[in-house]
Backbone as CSV, one residue per row, in Angstrom:
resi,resn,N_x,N_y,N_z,CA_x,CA_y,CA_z,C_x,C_y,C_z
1,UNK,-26.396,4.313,-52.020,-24.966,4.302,-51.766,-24.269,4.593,-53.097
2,UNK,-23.319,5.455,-53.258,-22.623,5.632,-53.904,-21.573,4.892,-54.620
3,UNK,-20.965,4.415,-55.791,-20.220,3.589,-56.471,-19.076,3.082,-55.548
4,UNK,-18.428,4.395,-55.091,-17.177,4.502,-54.224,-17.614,3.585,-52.996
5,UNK,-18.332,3.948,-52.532,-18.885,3.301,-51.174,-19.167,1.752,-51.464
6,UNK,-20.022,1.446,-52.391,-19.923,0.250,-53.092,-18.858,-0.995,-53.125
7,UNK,-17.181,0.118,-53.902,-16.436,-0.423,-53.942,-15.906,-0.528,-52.862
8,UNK,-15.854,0.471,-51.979,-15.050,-0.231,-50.889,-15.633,-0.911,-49.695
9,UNK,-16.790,-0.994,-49.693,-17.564,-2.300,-49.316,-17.355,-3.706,-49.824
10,UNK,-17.595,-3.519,-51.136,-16.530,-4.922,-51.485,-15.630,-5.274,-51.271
11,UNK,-14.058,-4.559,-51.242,-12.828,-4.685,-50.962,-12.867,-5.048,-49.443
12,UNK,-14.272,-4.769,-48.718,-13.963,-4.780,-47.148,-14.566,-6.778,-47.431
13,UNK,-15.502,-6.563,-48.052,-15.935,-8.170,-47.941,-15.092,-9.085,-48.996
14,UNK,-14.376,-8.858,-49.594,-13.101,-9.707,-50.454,-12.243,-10.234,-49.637
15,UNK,-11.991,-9.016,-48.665,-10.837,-9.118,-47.343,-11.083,-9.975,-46.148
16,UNK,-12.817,-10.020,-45.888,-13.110,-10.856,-44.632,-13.559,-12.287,-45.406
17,UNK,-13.959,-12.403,-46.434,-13.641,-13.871,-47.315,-12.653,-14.799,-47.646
18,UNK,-11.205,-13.571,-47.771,-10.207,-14.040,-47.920,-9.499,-14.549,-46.128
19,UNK,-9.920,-13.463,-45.614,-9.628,-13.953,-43.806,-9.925,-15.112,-43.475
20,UNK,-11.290,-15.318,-43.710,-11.910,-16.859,-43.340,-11.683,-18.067,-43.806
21,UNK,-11.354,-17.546,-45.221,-10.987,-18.402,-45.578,-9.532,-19.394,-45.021
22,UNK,-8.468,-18.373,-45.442,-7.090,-18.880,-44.449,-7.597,-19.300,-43.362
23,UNK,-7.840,-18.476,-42.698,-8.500,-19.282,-41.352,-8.816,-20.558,-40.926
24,UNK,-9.896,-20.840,-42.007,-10.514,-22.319,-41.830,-9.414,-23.150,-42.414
25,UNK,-8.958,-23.145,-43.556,-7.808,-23.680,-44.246,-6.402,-24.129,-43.060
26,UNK,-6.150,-23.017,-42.470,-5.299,-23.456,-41.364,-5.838,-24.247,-39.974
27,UNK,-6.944,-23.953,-39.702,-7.322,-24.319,-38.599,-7.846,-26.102,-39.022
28,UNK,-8.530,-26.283,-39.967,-9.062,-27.400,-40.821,-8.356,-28.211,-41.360
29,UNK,-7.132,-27.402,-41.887,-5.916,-28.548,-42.572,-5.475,-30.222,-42.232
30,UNK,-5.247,-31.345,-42.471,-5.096,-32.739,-41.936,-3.334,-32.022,-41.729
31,UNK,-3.000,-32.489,-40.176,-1.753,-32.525,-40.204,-0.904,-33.223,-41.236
32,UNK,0.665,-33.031,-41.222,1.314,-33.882,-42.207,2.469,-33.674,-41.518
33,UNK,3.406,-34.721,-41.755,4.481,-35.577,-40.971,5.809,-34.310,-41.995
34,UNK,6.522,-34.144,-40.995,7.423,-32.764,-41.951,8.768,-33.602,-41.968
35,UNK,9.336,-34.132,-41.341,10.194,-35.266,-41.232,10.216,-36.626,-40.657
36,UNK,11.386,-37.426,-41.022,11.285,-38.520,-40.400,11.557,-38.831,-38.669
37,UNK,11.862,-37.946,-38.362,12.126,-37.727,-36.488,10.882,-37.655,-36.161
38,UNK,9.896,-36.980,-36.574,8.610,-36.544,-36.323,7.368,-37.746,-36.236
39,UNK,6.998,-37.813,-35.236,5.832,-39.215,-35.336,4.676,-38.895,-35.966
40,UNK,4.136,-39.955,-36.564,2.975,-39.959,-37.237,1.584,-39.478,-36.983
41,UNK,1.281,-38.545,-37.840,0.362,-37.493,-37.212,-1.067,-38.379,-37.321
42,UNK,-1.865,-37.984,-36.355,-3.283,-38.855,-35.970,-3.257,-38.913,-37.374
43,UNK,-4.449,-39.904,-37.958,-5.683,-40.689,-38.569,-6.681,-39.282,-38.742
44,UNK,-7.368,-39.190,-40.049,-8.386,-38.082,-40.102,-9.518,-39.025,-39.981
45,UNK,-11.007,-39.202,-39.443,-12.192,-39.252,-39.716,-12.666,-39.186,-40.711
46,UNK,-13.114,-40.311,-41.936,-13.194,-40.216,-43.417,-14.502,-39.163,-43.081
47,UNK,-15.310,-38.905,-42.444,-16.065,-37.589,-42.198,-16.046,-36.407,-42.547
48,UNK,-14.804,-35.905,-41.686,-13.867,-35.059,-41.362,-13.320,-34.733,-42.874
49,UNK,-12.277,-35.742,-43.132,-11.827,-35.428,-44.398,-12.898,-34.956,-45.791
50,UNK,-13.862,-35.984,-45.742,-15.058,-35.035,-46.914,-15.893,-34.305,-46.929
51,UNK,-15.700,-33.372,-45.426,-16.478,-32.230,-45.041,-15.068,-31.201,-45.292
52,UNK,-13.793,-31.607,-44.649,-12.873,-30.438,-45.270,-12.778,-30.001,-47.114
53,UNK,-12.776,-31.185,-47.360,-12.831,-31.313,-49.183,-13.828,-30.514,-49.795
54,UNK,-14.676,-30.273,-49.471,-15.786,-29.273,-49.388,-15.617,-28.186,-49.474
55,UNK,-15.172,-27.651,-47.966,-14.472,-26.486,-48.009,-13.976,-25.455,-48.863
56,UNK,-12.801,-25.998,-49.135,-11.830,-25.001,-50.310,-12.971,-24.562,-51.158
57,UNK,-13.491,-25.524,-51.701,-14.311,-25.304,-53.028,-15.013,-24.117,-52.867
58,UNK,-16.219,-24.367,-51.682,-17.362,-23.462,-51.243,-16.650,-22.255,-50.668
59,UNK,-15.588,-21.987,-50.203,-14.763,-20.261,-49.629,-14.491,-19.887,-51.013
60,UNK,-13.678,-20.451,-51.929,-13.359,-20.298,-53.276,-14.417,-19.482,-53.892
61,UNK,-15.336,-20.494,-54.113,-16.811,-20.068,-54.992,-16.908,-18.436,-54.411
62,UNK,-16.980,-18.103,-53.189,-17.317,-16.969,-52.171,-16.815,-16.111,-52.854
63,UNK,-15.363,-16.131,-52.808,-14.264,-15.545,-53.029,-14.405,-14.824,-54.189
64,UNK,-14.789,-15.574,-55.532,-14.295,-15.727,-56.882,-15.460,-14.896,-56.924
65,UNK,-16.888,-15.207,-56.136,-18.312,-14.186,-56.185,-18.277,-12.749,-55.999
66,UNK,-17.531,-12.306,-55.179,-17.328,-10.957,-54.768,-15.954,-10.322,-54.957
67,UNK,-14.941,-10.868,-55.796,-14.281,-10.730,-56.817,-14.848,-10.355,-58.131
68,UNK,-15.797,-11.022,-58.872,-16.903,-10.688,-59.934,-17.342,-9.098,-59.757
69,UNK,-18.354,-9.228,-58.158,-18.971,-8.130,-58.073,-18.381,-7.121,-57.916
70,UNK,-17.376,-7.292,-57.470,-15.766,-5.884,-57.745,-15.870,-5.466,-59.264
71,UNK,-15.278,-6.965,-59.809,-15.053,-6.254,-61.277,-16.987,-5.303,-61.809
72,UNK,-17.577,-6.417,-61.768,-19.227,-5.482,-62.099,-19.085,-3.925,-61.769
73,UNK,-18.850,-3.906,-60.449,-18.932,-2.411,-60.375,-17.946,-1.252,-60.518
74,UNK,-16.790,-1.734,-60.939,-15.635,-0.942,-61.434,-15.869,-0.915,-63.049
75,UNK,-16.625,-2.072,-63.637,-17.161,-1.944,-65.134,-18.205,-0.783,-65.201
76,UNK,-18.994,-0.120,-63.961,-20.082,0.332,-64.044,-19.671,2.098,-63.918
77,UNK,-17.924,1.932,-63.396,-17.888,3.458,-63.358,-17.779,4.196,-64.607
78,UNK,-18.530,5.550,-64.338,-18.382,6.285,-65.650,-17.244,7.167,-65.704
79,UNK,-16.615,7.142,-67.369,-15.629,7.327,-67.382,-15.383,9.199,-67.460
80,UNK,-14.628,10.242,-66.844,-14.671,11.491,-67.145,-14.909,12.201,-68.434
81,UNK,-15.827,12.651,-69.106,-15.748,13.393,-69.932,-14.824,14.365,-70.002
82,UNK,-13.851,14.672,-71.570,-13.084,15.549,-71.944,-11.927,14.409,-71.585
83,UNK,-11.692,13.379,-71.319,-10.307,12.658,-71.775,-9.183,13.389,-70.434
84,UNK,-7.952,13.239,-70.665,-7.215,13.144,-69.864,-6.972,14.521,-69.445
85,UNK,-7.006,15.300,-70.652,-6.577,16.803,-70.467,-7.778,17.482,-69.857
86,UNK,-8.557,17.638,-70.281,-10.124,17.638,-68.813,-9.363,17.716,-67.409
87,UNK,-9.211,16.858,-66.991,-9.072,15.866,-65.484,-7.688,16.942,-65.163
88,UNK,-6.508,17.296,-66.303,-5.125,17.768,-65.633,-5.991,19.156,-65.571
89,UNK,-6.396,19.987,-66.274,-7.078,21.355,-66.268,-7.825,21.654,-64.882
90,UNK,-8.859,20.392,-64.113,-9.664,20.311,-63.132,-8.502,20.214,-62.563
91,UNK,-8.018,19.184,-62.270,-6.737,19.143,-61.241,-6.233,20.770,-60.806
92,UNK,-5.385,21.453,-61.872,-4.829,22.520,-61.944,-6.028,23.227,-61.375
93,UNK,-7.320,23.558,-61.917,-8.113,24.292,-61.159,-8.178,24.330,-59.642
94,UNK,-8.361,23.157,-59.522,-8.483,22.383,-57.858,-7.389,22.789,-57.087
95,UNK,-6.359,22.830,-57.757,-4.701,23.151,-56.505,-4.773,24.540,-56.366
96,UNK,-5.209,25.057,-57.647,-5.205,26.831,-57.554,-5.957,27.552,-56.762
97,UNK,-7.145,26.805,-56.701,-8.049,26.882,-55.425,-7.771,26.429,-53.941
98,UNK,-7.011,25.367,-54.070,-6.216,25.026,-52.432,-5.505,25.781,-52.034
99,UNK,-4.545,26.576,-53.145,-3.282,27.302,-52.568,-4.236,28.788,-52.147
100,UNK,-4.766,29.112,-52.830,-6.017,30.253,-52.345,-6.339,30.410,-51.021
101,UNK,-7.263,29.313,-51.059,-7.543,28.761,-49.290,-6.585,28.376,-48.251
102,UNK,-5.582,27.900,-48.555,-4.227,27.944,-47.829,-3.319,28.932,-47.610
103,UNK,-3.287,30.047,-48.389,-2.998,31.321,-48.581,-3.759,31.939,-47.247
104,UNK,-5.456,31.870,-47.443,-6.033,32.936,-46.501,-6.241,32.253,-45.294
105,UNK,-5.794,31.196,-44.951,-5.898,30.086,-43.931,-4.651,30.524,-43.157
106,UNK,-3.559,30.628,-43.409,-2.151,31.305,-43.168,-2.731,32.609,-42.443
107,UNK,-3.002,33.565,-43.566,-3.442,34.970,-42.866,-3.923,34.987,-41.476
108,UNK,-5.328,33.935,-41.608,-6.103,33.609,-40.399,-5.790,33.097,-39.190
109,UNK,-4.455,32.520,-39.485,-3.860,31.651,-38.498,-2.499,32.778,-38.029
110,UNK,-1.816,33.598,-38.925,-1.062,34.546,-38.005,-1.830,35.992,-37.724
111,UNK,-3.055,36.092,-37.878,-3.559,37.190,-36.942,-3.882,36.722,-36.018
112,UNK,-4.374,35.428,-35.851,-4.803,34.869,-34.453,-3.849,34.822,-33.128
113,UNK,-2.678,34.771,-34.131,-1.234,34.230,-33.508,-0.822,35.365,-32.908
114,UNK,-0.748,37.006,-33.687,-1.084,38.595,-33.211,-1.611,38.816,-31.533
115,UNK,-3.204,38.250,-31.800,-4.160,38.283,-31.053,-3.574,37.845,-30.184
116,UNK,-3.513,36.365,-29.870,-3.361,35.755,-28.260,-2.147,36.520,-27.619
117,UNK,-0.980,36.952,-29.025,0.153,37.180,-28.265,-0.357,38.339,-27.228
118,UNK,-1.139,39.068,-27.782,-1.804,40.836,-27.396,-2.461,40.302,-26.361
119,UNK,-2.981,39.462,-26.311,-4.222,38.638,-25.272,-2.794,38.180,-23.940
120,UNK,-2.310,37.577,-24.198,-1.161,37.061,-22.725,-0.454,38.170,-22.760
121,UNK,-0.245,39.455,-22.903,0.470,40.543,-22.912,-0.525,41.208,-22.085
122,UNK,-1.653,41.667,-22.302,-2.746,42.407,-22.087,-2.750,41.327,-19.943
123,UNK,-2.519,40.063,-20.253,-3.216,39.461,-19.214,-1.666,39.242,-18.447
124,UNK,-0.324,39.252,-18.976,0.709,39.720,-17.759,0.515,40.900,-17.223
125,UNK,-0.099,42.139,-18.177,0.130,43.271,-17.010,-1.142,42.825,-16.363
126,UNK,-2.143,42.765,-15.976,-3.054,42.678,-15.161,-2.631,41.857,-13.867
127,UNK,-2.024,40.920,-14.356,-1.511,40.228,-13.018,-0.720,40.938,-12.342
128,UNK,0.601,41.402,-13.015,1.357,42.343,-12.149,0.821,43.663,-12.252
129,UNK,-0.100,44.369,-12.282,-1.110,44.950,-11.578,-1.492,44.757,-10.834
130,UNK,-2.265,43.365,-10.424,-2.585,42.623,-9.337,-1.487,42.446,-7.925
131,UNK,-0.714,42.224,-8.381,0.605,41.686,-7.241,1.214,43.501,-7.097
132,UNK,1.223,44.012,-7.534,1.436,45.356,-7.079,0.716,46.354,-6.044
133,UNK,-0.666,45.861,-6.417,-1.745,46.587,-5.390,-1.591,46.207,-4.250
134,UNK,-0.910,44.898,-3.985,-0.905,43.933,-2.816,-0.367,44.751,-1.746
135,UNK,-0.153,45.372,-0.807,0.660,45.727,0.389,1.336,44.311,1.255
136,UNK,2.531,44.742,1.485,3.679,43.763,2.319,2.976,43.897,3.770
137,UNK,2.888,42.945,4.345,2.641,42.728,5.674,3.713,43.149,6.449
């Protein structure tokens, strides 16, 4: 697999770490009383509570792991030879070559455009050719 592919494999698993995480965090949270109108939210299970406490830590750790391995492999890309002016020269090469191919892509696309017109021209007279041969009852 390729660096690119790499990275955005990570960014895909940063994203479903960070998902789960909220997730559990919301779904796991001990209620809490938001005002005084509001009645007193259940009692947690001292269980409960030091299995959630847990939690944060161990999604965190996850988190902070494949955060690392992001940075590792963005440390690992190599950087372009020839510096910045390199890269604008390739660039410039690269567009000069698009507009080329977009140029003869155009051509290709209004002779075609020629064609069909010649093609449904060619295929109205045939029809009224057709409806002409017809004799009236």
């Amino acid at each position: 697999m390729d660096v690119i592919s790499q990275l955005q494999e990570q960014v895909n698993t940063i994203a479903s770490v960070a998902f789960n995480t909220f997730g559990t965090l919301q779904r796991d949270a001990p209620s809490v009383r938001l005002s005084a109108s509001y009645p007193e939210p259940p009692p947690i299970a001292a269980e409960d509570a030091s299995s959630f406490a847990e939690q944060p830590k161990l999604m965190s750790s996850a988190l902070v792991k494949a955060a690392k391995q992001f940075d590792a492999l963005v440390g690992g890309l190599q950087l372009p030879e020839g510096g910045e002016e390199a890269q604008l020269k390739r660039i410039a090469e690269l567009q000069a070559e698009n507009d080329a191919v977009g140029q003869e892509l155009q051509k290709q696309l209004e002779a075609a455009e020629k064609e069909l017109k010649l093609v449904q021209e060619l295929f109205s007279q045939a029809t009224d050719n057709c409806f002409n041969l017809k004799k009236p009852d």
